[in-house]
N, C-alpha and C positions, 0 to 999 in steps of 0.2 A: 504494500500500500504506500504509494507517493504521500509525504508530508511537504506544507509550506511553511517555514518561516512564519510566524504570526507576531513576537513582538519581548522584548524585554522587559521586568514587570521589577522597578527597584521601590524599594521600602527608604521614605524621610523621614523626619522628625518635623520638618519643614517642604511639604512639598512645593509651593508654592514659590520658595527661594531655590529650590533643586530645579526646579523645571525653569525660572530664570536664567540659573546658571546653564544648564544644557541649550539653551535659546542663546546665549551670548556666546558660550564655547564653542559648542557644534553645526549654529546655525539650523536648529529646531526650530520648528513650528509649531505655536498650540492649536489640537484638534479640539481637545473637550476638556472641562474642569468641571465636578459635580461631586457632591458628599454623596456617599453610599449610604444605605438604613443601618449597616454597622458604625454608623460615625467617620469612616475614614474620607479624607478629601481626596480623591480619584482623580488624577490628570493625563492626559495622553500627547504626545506629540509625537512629531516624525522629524529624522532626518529628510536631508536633501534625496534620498533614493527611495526613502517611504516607508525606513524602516524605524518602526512604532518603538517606543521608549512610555510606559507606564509608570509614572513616579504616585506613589499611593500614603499615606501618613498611616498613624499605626488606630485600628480599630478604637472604638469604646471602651475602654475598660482595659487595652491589652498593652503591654508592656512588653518592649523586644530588647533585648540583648546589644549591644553596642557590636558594631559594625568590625571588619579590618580590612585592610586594603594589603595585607602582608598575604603569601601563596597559601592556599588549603586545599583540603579535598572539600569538594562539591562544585559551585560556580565558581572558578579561581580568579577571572576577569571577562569581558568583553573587549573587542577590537575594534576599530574603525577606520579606513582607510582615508588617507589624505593625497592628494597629490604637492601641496607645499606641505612640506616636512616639518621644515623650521622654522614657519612662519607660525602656521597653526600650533605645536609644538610652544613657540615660544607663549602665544596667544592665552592657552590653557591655563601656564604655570604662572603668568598675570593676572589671572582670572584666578588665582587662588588655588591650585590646584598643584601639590608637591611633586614633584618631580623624584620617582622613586627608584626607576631602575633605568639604564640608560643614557641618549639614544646610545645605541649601539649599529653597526652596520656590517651585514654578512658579507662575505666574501662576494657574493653573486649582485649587491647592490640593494638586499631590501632593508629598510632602514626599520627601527621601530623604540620605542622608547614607553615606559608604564607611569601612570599621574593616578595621584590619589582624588577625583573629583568629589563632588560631596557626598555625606556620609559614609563616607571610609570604601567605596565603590572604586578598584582597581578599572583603572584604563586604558588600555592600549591603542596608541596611535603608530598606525604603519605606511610606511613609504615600499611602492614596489614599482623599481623600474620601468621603462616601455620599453619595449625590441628584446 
């Protein structure tokens, strides 16, 4: 059975200042902002390619664990691909966003480098070549 891609779903403290920052980082666009019957504030946007980013705040009553942006097992990061490296790169890490591993560049040319965006959400931006 074919699956599609449907959407990355991150947990804030603040959605509202999250899904700013992915708007001024990444050049997101907001689709929809709405509380859910659980109390949580629901927001969605897209990247430029239409890929859905769900920043959501924490339910009624529920109390979540504080974040890391260090490697583990389960979701370890998301990636995103750039064609200016260093500019967008630099763009992030002004935008507040630490600078944790990186860049580095492989022998074949693809570049990539990991930023802690808000709440402790690891992120990978990569450069790959043309030709």
């Amino acid at each position: 059975m074919p699956f599609k891609f449907h959407h990355i779903h991150l947990k804030s403290r603040d959605p509202e200042a999250a899904a700013a920052w992915y708007g001024r980082a990444l050049g997101c666009t907001p689709v929809s902002s709405l509380v859910r019957p659980s109390g949580e504030r629901f927001i969605t946007c897209a990247t430029a390619d239409g890929t859905v980013i769900a920043i959501s705040g924490q339910k009624t009553g529920q109390v979540l664990p504080e974040g890391s942006a260090e490697p583990r097992f389960g979701l370890e990061h998301f990636a995103l691909e750039t064609q200016d490296f260093d500019a967008d790169l630099a763009r992030v890490v002004a935008l507040g966003a630490p600078l944790i591993e990186g860049p580095i560049t492989m022998p074949n040319g693809i570049r990539y480098a990991f930023v802690e965006a808000p709440d402790h959400v690891r992120l990978e931006l990569m450069f790959f070549p043309k030709g």
